[in-house]
C-alpha positions in Angstrom: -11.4 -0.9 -6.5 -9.9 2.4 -6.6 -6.5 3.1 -6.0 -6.4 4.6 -3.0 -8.3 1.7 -1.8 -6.0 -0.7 -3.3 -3.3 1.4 -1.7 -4.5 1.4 1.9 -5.0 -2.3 1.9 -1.3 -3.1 0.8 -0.5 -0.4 3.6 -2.7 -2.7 6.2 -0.5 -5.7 5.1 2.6 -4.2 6.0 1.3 -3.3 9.2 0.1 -6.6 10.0 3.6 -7.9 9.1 5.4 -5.7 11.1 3.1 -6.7 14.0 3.6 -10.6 13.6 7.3 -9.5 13.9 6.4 -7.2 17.1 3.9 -10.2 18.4 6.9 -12.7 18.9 8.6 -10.5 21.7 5.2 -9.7 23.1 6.1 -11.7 26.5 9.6 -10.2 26.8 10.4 -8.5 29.9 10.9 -4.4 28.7 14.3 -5.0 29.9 15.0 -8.1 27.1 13.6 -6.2 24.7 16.1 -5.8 21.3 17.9 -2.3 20.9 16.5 -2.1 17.4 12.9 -2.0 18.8 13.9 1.4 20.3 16.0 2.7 17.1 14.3 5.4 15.4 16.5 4.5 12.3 14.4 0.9 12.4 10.9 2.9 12.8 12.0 4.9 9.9 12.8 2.4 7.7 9.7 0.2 8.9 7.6 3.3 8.0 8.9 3.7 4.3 8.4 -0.7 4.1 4.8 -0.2 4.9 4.3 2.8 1.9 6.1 0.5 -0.3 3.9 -1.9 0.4 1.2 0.0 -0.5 3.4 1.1 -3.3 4.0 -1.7 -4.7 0.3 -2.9 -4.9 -0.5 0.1 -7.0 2.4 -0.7 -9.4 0.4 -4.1 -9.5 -2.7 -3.1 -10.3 -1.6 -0.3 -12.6 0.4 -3.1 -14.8 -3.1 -4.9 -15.6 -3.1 -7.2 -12.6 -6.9 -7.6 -11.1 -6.3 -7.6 -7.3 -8.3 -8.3 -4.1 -8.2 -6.8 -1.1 -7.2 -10.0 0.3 -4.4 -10.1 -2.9 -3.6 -6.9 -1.8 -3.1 -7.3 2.1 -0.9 -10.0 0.7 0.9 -8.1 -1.2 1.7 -5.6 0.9 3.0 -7.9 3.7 5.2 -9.5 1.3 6.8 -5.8 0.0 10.0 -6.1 2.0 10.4 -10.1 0.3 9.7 -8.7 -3.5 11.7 -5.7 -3.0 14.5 -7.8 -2.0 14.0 -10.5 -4.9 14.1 -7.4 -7.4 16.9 -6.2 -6.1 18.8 -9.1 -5.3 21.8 -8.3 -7.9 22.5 -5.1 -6.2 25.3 -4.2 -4.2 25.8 -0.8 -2.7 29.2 -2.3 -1.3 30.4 -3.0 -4.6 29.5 0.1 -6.3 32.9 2.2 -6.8 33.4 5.1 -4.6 34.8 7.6 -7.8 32.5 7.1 -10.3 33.6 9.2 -13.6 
């Protein structure tokens, strides 16, 4: 598969994640529905989760790993879990405010 290819599908998975997410409020009356749902801040971010997604499945493929579509979908879905595992000992609250 080419890259783009690979790409799009890991794109498609964090779609379809985002719309599991979307599909559990799908019988809410418009007037239940969470703030955060009309936040562009939360579209933004959900934007850049579904690139990294993508993103990430290129880094995959790239390191010598033979993906599927199926793999890839996968993948993508699972971006916003990996990203947090790799980042897990991260803290932007603990990081110093006057770094010399």
């Amino acid at each position: 598969m080419e890259v783009l290819e690979i790409f799009l599908w890991g794109i498609c998975g964090g779609i379809f994640a985002e719309l599991a997410g979307i599909f559990e409020i799908r019988h809410d009356s418009p007037d239940d529905l969470p703030e955060w749902l009309r936040s562009p801040l939360y579209w933004i971010i959900t934007f850049f989760m579904v690139l990294a997604g993508g993103l990430l499945v290129v880094i995959y493929v790239r390191s010598g790993a033979n993906i599927t579509a199926i793999l890839a979908v996968n993948i993508g879905a699972s971006a916003p879990l990996i990203i947090r595992g790799l980042t897990s000992g991260i803290s932007l609250k603990e990081v110093p405010k006057n770094i010399n």
